[in-house]
C-alpha positions in Angstrom: 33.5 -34.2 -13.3 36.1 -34.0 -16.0 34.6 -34.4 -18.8 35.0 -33.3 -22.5 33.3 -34.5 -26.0 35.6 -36.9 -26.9 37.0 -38.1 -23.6 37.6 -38.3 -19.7 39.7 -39.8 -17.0 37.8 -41.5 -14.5 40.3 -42.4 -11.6 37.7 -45.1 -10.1 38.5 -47.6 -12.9 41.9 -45.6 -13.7 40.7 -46.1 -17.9 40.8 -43.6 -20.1 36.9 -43.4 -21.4 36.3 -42.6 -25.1 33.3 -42.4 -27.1 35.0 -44.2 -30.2 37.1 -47.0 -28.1 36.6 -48.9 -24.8 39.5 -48.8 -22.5 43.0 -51.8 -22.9 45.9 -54.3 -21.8 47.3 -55.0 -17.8 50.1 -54.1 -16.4 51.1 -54.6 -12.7 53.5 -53.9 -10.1 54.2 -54.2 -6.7 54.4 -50.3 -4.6 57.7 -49.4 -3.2 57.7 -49.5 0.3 57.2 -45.7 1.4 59.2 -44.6 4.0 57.6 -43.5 7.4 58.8 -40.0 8.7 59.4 -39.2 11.9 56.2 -37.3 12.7 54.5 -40.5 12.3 56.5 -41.9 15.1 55.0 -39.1 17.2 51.6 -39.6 15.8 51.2 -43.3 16.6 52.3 -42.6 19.7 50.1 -39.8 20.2 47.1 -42.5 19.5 47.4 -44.4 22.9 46.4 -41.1 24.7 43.9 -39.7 21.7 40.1 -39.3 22.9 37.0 -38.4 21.9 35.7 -36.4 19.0 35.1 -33.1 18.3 32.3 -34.2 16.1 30.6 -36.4 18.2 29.9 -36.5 22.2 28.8 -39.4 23.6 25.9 -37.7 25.8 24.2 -36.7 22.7 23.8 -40.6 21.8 19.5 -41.4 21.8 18.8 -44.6 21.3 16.7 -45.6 18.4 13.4 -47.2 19.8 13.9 -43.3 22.0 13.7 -42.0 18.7 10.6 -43.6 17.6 8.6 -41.9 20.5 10.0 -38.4 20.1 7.7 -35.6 19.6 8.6 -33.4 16.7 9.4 -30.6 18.7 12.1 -33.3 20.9 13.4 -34.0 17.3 13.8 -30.5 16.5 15.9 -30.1 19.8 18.1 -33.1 18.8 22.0 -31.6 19.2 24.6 -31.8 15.9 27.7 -30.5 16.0 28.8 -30.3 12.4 28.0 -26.7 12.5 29.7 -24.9 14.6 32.0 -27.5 15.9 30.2 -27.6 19.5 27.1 -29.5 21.1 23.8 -26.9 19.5 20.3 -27.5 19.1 19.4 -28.1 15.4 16.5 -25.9 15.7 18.8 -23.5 16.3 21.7 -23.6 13.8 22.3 -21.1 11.2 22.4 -23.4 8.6 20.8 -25.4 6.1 21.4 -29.1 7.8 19.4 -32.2 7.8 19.6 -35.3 10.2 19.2 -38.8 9.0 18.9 -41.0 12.2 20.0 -44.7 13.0 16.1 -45.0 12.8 15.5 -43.4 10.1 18.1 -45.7 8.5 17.2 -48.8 10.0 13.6 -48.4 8.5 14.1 -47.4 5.2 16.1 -50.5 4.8 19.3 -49.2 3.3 22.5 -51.6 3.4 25.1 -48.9 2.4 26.2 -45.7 3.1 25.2 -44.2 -0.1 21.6 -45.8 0.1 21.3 -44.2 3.9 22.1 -41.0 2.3 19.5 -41.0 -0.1 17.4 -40.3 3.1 19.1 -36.5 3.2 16.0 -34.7 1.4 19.8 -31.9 0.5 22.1 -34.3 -1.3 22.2 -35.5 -4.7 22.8 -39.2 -5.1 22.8 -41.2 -8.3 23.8 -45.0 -8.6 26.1 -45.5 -11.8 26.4 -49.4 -11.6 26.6 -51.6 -8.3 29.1 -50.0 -6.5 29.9 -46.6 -8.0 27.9 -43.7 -7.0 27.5 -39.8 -7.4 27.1 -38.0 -4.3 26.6 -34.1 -3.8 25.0 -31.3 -2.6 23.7 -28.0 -3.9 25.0 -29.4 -7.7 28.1 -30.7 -9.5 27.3 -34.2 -9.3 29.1 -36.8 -10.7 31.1 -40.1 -9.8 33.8 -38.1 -9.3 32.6 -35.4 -7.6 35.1 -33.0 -5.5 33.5 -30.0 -3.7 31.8 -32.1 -0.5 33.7 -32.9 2.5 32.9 -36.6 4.2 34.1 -37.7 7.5 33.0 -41.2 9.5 33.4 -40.5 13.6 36.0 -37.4 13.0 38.2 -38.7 9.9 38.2 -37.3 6.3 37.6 -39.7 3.7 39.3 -38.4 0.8 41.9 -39.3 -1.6 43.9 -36.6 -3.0 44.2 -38.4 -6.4 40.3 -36.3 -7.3 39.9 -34.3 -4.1 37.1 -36.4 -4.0 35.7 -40.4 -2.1 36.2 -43.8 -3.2 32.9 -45.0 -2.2 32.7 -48.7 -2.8 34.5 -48.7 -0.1 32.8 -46.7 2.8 30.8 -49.8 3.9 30.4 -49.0 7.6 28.0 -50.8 9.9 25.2 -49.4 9.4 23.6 -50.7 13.1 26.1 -48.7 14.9 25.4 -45.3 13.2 24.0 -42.7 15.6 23.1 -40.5 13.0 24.4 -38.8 10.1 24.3 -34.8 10.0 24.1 -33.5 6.9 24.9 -29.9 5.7 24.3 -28.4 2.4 26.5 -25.3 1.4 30.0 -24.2 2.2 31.6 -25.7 6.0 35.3 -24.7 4.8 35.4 -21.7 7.3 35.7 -24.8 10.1 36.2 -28.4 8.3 38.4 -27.0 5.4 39.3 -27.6 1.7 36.8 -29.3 0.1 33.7 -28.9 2.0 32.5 -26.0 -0.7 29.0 -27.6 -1.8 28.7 -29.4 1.7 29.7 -31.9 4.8 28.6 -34.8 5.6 29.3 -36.2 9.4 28.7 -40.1 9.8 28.4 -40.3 13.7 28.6 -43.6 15.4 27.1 -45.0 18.6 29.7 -44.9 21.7 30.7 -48.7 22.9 29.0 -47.3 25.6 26.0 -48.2 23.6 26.0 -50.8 22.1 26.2 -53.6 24.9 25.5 -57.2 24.1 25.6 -59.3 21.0 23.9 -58.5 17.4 24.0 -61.4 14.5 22.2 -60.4 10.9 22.4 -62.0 8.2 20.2 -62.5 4.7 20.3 -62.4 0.8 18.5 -61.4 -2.2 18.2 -61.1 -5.9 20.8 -57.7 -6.1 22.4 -58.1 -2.4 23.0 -61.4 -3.0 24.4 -62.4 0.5 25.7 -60.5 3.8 26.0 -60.9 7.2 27.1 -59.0 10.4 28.0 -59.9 13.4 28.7 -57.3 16.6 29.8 -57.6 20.8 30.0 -55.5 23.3 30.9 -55.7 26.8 32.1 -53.4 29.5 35.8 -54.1 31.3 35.7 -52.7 35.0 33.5 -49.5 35.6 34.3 -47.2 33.4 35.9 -48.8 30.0 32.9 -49.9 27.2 34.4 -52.2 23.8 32.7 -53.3 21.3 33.9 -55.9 18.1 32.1 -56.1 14.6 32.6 -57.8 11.4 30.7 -57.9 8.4 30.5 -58.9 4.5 28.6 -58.9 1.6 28.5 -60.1 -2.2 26.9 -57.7 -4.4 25.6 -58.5 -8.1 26.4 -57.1 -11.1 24.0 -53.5 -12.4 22.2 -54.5 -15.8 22.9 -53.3 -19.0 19.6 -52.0 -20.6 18.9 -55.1 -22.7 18.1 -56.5 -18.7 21.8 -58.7 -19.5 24.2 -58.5 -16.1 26.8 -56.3 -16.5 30.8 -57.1 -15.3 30.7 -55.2 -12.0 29.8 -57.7 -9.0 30.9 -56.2 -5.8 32.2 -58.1 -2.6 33.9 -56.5 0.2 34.9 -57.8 4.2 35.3 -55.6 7.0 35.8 -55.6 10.6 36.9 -53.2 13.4 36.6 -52.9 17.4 35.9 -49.6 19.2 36.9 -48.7 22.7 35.1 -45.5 24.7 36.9 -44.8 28.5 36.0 -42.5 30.9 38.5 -42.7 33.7 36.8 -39.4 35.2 34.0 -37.6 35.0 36.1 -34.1 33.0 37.7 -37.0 30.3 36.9 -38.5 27.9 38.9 -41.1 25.2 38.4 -43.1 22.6 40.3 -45.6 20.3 38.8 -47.0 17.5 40.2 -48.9 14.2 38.6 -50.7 10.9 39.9 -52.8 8.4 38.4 -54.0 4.8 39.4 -56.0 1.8 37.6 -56.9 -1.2 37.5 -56.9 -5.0 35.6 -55.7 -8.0 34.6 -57.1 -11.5 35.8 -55.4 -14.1 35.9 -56.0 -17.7 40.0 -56.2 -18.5 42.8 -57.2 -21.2 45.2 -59.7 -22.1 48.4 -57.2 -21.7 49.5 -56.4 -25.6 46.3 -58.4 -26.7 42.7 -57.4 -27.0 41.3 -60.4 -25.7 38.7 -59.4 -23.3 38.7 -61.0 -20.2 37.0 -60.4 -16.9 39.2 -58.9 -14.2 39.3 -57.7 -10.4 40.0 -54.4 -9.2 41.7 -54.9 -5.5 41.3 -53.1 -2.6 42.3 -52.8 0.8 42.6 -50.6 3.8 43.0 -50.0 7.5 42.5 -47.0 9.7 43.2 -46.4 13.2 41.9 -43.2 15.1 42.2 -41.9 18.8 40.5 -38.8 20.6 40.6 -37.3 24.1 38.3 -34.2 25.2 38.5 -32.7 28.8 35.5 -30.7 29.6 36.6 -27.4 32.1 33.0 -26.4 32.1 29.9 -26.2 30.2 31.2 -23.9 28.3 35.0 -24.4 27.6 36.5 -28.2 26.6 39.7 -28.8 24.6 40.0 -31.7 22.2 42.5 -33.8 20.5 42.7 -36.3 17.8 44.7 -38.3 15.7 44.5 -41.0 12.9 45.9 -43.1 10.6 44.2 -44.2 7.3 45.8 -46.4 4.8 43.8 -47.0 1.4 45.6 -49.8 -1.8 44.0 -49.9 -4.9 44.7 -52.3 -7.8 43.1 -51.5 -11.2 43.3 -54.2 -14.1 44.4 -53.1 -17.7 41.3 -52.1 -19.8 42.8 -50.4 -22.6 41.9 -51.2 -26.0 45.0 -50.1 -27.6 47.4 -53.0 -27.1 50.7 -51.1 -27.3 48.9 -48.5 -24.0 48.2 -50.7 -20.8 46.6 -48.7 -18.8 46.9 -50.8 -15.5 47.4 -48.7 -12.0 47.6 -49.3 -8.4 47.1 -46.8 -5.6 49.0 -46.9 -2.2 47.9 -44.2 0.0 48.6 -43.2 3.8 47.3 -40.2 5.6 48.8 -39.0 9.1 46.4 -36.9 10.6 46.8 -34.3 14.1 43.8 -32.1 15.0 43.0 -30.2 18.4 40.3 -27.5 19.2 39.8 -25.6 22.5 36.4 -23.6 23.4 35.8 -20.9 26.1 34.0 -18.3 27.1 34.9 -14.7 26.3 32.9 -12.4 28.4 29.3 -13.3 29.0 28.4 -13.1 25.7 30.9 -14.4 23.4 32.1 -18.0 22.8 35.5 -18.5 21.0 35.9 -21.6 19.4 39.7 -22.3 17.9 42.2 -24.9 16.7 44.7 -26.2 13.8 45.8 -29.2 12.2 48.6 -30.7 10.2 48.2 -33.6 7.5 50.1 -35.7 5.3 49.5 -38.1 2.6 52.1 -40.2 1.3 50.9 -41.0 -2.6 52.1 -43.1 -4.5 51.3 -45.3 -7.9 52.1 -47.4 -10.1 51.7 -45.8 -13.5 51.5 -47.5 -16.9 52.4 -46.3 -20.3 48.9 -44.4 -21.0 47.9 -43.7 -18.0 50.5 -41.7 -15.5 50.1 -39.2 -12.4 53.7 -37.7 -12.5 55.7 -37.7 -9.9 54.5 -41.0 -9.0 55.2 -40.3 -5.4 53.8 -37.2 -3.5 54.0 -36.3 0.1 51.4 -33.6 0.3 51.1 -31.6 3.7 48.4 -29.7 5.1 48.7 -27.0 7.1 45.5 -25.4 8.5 44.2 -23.1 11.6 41.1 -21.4 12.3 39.2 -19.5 14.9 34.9 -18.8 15.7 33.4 -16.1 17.5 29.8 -16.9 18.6 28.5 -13.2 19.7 25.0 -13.3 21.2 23.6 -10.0 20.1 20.4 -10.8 21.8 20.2 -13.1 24.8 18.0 -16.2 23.3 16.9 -14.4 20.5 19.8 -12.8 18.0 23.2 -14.3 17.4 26.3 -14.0 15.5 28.8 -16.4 14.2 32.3 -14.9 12.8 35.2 -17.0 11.7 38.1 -17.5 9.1 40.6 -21.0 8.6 43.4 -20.6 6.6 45.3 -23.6 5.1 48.2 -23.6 3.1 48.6 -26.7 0.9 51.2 -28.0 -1.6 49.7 -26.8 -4.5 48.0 -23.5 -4.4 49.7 -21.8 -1.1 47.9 -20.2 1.4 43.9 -19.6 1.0 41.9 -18.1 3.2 38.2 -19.3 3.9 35.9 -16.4 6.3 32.6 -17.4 7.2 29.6 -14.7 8.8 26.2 -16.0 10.2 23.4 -14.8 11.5 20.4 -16.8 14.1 17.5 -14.9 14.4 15.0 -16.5 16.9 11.8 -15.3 16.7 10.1 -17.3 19.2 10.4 -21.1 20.3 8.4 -22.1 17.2 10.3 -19.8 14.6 14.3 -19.0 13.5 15.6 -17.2 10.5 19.3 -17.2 9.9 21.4 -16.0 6.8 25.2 -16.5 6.0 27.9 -15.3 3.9 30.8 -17.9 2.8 34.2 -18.3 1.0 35.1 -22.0 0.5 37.6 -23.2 -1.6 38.4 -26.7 -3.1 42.4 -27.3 -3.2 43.8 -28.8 -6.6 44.1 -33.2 -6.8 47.0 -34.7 -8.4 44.3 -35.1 -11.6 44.5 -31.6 -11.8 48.5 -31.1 -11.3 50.0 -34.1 -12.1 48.0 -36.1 -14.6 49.8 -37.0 -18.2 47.3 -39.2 -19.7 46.9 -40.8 -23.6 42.9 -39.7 -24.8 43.0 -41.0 -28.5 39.8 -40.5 -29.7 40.8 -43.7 -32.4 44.5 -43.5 -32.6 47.1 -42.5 -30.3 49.5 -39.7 -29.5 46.6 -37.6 -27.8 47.4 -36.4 -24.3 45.5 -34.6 -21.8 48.2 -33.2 -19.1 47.7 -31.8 -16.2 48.6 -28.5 -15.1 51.0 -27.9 -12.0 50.1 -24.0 -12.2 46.4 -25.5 -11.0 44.4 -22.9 -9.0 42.2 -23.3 -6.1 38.9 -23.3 -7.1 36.6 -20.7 -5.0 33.1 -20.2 -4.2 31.3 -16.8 -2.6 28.0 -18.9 -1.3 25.2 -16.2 0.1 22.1 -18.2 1.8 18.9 -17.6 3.9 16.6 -19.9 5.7 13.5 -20.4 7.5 12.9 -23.1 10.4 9.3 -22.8 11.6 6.8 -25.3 13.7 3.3 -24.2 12.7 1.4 -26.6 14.6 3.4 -29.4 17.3 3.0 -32.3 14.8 4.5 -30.6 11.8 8.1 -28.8 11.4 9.3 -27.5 8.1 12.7 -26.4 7.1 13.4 -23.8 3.8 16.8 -22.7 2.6 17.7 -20.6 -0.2 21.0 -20.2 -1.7 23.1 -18.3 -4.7 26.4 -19.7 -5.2 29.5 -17.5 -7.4 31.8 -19.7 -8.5 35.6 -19.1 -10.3 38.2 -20.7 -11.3 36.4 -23.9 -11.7 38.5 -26.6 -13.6 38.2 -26.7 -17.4 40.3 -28.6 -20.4 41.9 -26.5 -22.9 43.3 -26.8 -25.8 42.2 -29.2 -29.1 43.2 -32.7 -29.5 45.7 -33.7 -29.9 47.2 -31.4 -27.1 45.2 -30.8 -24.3 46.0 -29.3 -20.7 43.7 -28.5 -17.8 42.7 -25.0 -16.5 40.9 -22.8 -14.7 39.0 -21.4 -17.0 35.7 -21.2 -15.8 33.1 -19.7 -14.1 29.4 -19.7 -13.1 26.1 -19.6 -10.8 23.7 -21.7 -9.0 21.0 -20.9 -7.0 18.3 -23.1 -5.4 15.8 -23.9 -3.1 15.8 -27.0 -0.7 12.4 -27.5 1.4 12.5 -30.5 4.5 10.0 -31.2 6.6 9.1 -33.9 9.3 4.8 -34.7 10.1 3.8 -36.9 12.9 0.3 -37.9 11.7 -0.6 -40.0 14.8 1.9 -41.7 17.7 2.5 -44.5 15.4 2.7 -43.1 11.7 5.4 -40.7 11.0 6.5 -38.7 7.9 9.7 -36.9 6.5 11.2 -36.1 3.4 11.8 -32.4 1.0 12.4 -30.9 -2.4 15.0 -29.3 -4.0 15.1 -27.1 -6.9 18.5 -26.4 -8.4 19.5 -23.9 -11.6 23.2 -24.0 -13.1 24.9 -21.5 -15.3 28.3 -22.3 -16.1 30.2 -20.4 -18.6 34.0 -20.4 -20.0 36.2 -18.0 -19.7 38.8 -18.0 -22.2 38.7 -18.8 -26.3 40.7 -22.1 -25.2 38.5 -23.8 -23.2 36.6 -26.8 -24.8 32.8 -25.3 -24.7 31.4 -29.3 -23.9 33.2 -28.9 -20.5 30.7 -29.0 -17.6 31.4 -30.1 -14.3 28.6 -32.3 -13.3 24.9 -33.5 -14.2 22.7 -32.5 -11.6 19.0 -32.7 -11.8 16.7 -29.5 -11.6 13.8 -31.3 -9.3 13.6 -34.0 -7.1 12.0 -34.8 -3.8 11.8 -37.4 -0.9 9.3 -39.0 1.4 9.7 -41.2 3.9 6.3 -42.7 5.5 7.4 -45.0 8.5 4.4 -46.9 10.1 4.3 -49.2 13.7 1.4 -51.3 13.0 -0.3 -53.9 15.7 0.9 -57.1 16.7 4.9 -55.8 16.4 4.7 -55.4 12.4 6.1 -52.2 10.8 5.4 -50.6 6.8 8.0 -48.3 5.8 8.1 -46.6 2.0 10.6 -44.2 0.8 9.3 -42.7 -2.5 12.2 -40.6 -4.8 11.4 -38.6 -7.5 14.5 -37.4 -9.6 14.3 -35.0 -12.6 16.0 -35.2 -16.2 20.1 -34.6 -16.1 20.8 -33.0 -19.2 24.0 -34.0 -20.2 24.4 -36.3 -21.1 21.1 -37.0 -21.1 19.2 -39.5 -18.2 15.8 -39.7 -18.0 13.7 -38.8 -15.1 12.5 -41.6 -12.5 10.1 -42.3 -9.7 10.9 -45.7 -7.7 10.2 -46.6 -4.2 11.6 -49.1 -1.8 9.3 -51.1 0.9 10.2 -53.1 4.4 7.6 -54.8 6.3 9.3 -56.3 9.5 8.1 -58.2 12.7 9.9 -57.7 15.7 9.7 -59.8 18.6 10.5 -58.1 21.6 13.7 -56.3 21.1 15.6 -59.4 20.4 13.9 -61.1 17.0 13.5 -58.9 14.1 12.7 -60.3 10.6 12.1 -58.0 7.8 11.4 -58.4 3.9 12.9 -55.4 1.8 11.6 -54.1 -2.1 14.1 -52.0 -3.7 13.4 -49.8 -6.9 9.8 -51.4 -7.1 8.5 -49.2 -9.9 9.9 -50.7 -12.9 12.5 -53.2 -13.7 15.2 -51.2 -13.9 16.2 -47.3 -14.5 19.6 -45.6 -15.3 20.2 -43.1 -12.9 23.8 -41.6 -14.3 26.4 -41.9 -16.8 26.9 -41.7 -20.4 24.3 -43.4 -22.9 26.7 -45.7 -24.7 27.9 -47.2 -21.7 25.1 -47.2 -19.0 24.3 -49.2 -17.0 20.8 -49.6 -14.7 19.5 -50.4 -11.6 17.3 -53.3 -11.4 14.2 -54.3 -9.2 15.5 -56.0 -6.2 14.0 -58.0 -2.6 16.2 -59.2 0.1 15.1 -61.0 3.6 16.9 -60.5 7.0 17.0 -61.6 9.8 18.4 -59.9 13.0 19.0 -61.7 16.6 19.9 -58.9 19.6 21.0 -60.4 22.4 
C-alpha cells in the first residue's frame, strides 16, 4: 500500500485520500479509440485453434458430492498444478499450497471470490466496505496490494495501473469452480512478475462437467438479490458447451454509527465455455466472459462542492483459447492465448473545486503463452516455455489526478525452463529453474528457483526451497503526477520513471505428515529478505516515490484437515506472521509501511451431513489487531443449514458475520467502514 501520514492514492476510487479533506468535482471523457497492432491480428486468429490449460486438465476434475466421500488420505492425493506447472500429487509438492474445493466452497456458503478465499487457512483477506477487499499472503496486505499473482482458468488478472486486482470485479460463478489452489510464497521462477508473496489458481469445471441445467436464485439483508442461471449440453461425441449468466445487487457496508454507507454494489455477467476433444492425444478449449455494472460512490458537482451520490462504471470482456497434445505420460506441449479488456469510469470526488479528480480506465491485454514437457533421461523431467504480453493503457486524466503518458503500450517478454531431478526414486527430488522477463520499466530480471521433496514414507514429506521473485514497477510507481494537499493545494506526489524492481530472497521449509488416516496436517515456515520495496520521499510539498526500503518477515502457517466420522468433516489452520520494515535513506517518509497485516489468525471449517438430507456447516475466523492504522481484533462465524432433495432441490439458509452487528476489518479510522450481520436464503434447482 502507498501510504504516508498525510496522504495516499488509491487507484480503486482514483481520489486522492487526505486526513484533513475528503476527495472533489467530475470530470469526464470519452477514451480515444486505441489502435490494434498487428500482433493482435495474429493472436485472435491464434484463438480458434487455442486449447486447454496448462493450469488445469480436465482428468483431474472430481466431482463434488466425490469429494464429500473422500478419505483424507484420497484428498491428500488430489493433483494441482500450480506448482510445478504439471499434473503432481499435493502430498507431494515442495511447497506450502492449500486447496479450497468446489465443496468446500459450496458449504461454507460464500457468494464471491474473495469470501471463497477466506477458506485458504495461507491468505490474508480483509473486507474494506461491500465490494473492496485486501487480499495476500505471507503479509503486505492492503486494498491495493501488489506482490500476489491471480489467474481464473490460465489468465492473469492484473492491471498494470498498481501491479495489483480490481476485485469487485472478479465475480465468477462460483458453481462451476473446480477448485482453487492456493500457494503461499514466491511462484515467480514459473508464473512471473508479481507472484512474490503468492499465486492463486481459480480452476473451473470442464463443459465436460457440467451437463444439464442449474437455476439459483435468493436474497438477503447485505446480498440483497442474485440469481444464476447455467446449461450445458454435448454437440456430437466429442464437443461439451456450456452457457451461464448471473447478477447480483449488493448493499451498502455501514458506517460505525450502524448508518448505510454510499457503496451499494451491482454487477451482471455471463460467458459460455466450450471443451473438444477431437482425439484422444488433443485437447482444446474456448472460453469467453463478459460483465457490466456500477458502484455507489459519494461524488461532486464539477467546480462545486455539492455532494452528490455517484456511480463508478465498469465493464469488461475476455476471451481465452488453449490446446495441449499429450506425446506420452510424460511429455505434452501446450498453448494458449487471450484477450482481456477491462473500462473503468470513476466520478469526481475531490473537495477542492478548482482539482476534479474524475478518471476512466480503458485497458486491453494480448496474451501468447506455450510450454512443452519431456523426459530427459530416466530421471529428469524438463519443463520449458515463454510468453509475450501487451497492455494497451490508457486514461483519461483530470487536473489533480494524472498517470503521465496517458497512453502506454507495455510488453512483456518472458521465458523460463524446470528441471525436476529425482535423486531418489520415490523418495528424494529436486526441482531447479530460472524465468527471466524483461519489461518496459526495469529491463531484464531474473527470477531462479531450487527445491527440494523429501519423502519419508507414504505418510511423511519434508521439502525446503530457496527463491528470488521480483514484483515489476505499475504506472503508480513510474508515471503518477498527482495533487496531495494536505488543506491547500500545490502539493504533488510524482512518480518516479527511474522505479526499480522490487525483489525478495524467500528461504522456506515444511512438513506434510498423516499421523493417523483421519487426520493430515500441513506446517510451513518461511523468512522472507526483501529490497528495494517502494517508499515516498521527500516533504510536502514535493514528494517523489522510491525505493528506499527494506525489510524481513518470517512466519509460520499450520493447515490441517480431520475426518471425525463419514459424515462430519473438519479443516482449517493458523498463521503467525512478524514484519520488520525499515528505510533506507534520510529521505524517506518514516510513516511509510507497505501494508497492515495481522500477527495471528486462524480458520475452521466444521462441515456436517446430518439425517433426512439436512447439512450444518460453520466457518469460525479469528483475525488479530493490524497495527497501523489501528483495527481491532475479531472473531465472527458464518452458518448454512440446507436440505437437499435428491440431487436436484437444494434450499439453504446462510448467517454471515453472526458474532456481533458489525466489525471493521481494514482501513483508516476516520473513514471506516464495517461489516454488518447478514442472512440470505437460496434456492438451487439442478436439472
Amino acid at each position: 500500500m502507498l501510504s504516508v501520514t498525510t496522504n495516499a492514492v488509491d487507484p480503486r476510487s482514483m481520489n486522492v485520500l487526505s486526513t484533513e479533506c475528503l476527495p472533489s468535482g467530475r470530470q469526464r471523457q470519452k477514451l480515444r479509440t486505441a489502435r490494434t497492432p498487428p500482433l493482435v491480428q495474429v493472436v485472435m486468429a491464434m484463438i480458434v485453434i487455442a486449447g486447454q490449460s496448462f493450469a488445469q486438465t480436465n482428468q483431474d476434475y472430481v466431482a463434488p458430492d466425490t469429494l464429500k466421500q473422500l478419505t483424507l488420505e484420497q484428498l491428500m492425493d488430489i493433483d494441482v498444478t500450480s506448482v510445478s506447472r504439471r499434473s503432481e500429487k499435493l502430498s507431494e509438492t515442495a511447497s506450502a499450497i492449500q486447496v479450497v474445493t468446489g465443496e468446500d466452497i459450496h458449504r461454507s456458503g460464500a457468494t464471491t471470490l474473495p469470501e471463497a478465499l477466506r477458506l485458504a487457512p495461507n491468505l490474508q483477506v480483509a473486507q474494506a466496505d461491500s465490494r473492496q477487499w485486501g487480499i495476500s499472503a505471507r503479509g503486505f496486505n492492503n486494498t491495493l496490494a501488489n506482490k500476489l499473482l491471480v489467474m481464473i482458468d490460465g489468465r492473469t488478472v492484473y492491471t498494470p495501473l498498481y501491479a495489483g486486482v480490481f476485485w469487485d470485479v472478479q465475480n465468477v460463478m462460483l458453481e462451476d469452480v473446480d477448485r482453487i489452489e492456493v500457494v503461499s510464497g514466491p511462484g515467480g521462477t514459473l508464473w512471473g512478475a508479481n507472484a512474490v508473496n503468492g499465486v492463486i489458481n481459480v480452476i473451473s469445471k470442464s463443459a465436460k462437467d457440467t451437463q444439464g441445467g442449474l437455476v439459483s436464485g435468493g436474497g438477503g439483508s447485505f446480498l440483497q438479490d442474485f440469481g444464476a442461471v447455467r446449461y450445458g449440453d454435448q454437440i456430437g461425441s466429442n464437443l461439451f458447451v456450456r452457457v451461464y449468466g448471473q447478477r447480483f445487487d449488493h448493499q451498502p457496508a455501514v458506517l460505525p454509527n450502524g448508518v448505510e454507507s454510499t457503496n451499494g454494489w451491482d454487477m451482471t455477467r455471463g460467458g459460455f465455455r466450450a471443451d473438444w476433444y477431437p482425439s484422444a492425444a488433443n485437447t482444446l478449449t474456448l472460453q469467453g466472459d463478459f460483465y457490466a455494472g456500477t458502484f455507489e460512490q459519494l461524488a461532486r458537482v464539477p467546480f462545486t462542492l455539492t455532494p452528490v451520490v455517484g456511480e463508478t462504471k465498469v465493464d469488461g470482456q475476455n476471451l481465452l483459447g488453449r490446446w495441449t497434445r499429450t506425446f506420452s505420460d510424460e511429455s505434452d506441449l501446450t498453448v494458449q492465448v487471450y484477450f482481456d479488456r477491462t473500462w473503468r469510469d470513476i466520478p469526481n470526488s475531490s473537495t477542492l473545486a478548482a482539482f476534479p479528480n474524475a478518471i476512466a480506465e480503458d485497458l486491453k491485454t494480448y496474451d501468447l503463452d506455450f510450454q512443452h514437457r519431456f523426459p530427459w533421461g530416466t530421471r529428469q523431467s524438463v519443463v520449458w516455455g515463454a510468453g509475450y504480453r501487451l497492455m494497451q493503457d490508457e486514461l483519461n486524466n483530470s487536473p489533480s489526478l494524472a498517470f503521465l503518458p496517458a497512453r502506454r503500450n507495455l510488453q512483456l517478454f518472458s521465458g523460463f525452463i524446470q528441471d525436476e531431478i529425482t535423486i531418489v526414486p520415490e523418495r528424494v527430488q529436486l526441482t531447479l529453474g530460472t524465468k527471466i522477463e524483461h519489461n518496459d520499466y526495469s529491463g531484464v530480471e531474473v527470477q531462479p528457483n531450487a527445491r527440494i521433496a523429501w519423502t519419508l514414507d507414504h505418510r511423511q514429506t519434508v521439502w525446503a526451497a530457496v527463491s528470488r521473485a521480483v514484483r515489476s514497477p505499475s504506472r503508480i510507481d513510474a508515471d503518477l503526477s498527482a495533487l496531495t494537499p494536505p488543506g491547500t493545494p500545490p502539493g504533488t506526489l510524482i512518480g518516479n520513471p527511474n522505479f526499480d524492481a522490487e525483489t525478495l530472497i524467500a528461504y522456506e521449509l515444511g512438513y506434510r505428515v498423516r499421523p493417523v488416516d483421519s487426520l493430515t496436517l500441513s506446517l510451513a515456515t518461511f523468512y522472507n529478505d526483501y529490497d528495494k520495496l517502494r517508499s515516498v520521499n521527500g516533504a510536502f510539498p514535493a514528494q517523489v516515490i522510491a525505493n528506499d526500503f527494506e525489510g524481513e518477515t518470517y512466519g509460520v502457517e499450520l493447515s490441517g484437515n480431520w475426518r471425525a466420522t463419514g459424515w462430519w468433516r473438519f479443516r482449517g489452520g493458523y498463521t503467525y506472521l512478524q514484519k520488520d520494515l525499515r528505510a533506507t535513506s534520510p529521505t524517506a517518509n518514516p510513516s511509510v509501511r507497505e501494508g497492515n497485516d495481522p500477527e495471528n489468525q486462524f480458520l475452521v471449517q466444521s462441515i456436517v451431513d446430518l439425517p433426512a438430507h439436512f447439512q450444518f456447516d460453520v466457518v469460525g475466523r479469528y483475525v488479530d489487531t493490524l497495527a497501523n492504522p489501528n483495527v481491532p481484533s475479531y472473531f465472527t462465524c458464518d452458518v448454512r443449514v440446507a436440505w437437499r432433495y435428491k440431487d436436484s432441490l437444494e434450499i439453504s439458509l446462510v448467517g454471515q458475520n453472526l458474532w456481533d452487528n458489525q466489525h471493521p476489518e481494514f482501513g483508516a479510522a476516520a473513514a471506516r467502514q464495517e461489516i454488518p450481520r447478514s442472512i440470505y436464503g437460496k434456492v438451487t434447482w439442478r436439472f
